[in-house]
C-alpha positions in Angstrom: 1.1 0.8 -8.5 -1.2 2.1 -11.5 -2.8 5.6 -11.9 -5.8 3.2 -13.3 -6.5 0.3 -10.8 -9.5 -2.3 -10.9 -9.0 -4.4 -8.4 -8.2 -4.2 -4.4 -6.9 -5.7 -1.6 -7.6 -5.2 2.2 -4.4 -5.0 4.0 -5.4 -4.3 6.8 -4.4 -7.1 9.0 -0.7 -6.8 7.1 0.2 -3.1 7.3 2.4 -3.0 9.9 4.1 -6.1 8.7 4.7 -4.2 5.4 5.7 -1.0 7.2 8.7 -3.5 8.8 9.8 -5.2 5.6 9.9 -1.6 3.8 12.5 -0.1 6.6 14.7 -3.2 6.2 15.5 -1.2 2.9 17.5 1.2 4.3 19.9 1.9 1.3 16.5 2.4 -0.6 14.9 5.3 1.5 15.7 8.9 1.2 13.1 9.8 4.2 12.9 6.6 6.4 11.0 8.7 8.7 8.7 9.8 6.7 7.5 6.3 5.5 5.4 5.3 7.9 2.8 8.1 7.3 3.0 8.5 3.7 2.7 4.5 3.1 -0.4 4.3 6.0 -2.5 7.6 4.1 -1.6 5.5 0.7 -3.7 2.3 2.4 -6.2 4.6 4.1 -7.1 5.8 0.6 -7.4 2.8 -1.0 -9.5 1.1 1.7 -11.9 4.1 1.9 -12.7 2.2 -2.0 -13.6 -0.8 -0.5 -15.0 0.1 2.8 -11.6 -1.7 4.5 -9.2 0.6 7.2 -6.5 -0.6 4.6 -5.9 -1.7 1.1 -3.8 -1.6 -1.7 -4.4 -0.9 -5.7 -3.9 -2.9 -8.4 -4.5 -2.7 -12.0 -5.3 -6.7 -13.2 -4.9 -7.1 -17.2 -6.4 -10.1 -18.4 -4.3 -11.7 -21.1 -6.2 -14.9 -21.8 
């Protein structure tokens, strides 16, 4: 996650497999039933960047 991102990725295709792996951390999650939503508005907003129904944010730092 960065508050400064330059790069994304459509997810759309791989949400709801992320959705599943994220409730398999049960000790993790204050909310579990709150995840869902907050996690699919994240990926809405991010895909609205790229014109994609999901996406995630990234910041990439070239080092070379």
């Amino acid at each position: 996650w960065s508050d400064r991102p330059n790069a994304w990725v459509d997810v759309t295709e791989t949400i709801d497999v992320k959705i599943a792996a994220l409730r398999e951390h049960v000790s993790q999650l204050r909310r579990p039933d709150e995840l869902e939503d907050r996690v699919r508005e994240w990926v809405r907003e991010a895909g609205e960047r790229i014109g994609a129904q999901a996406a995630e944010a990234f910041r990439v730092v070239d080092t070379g």
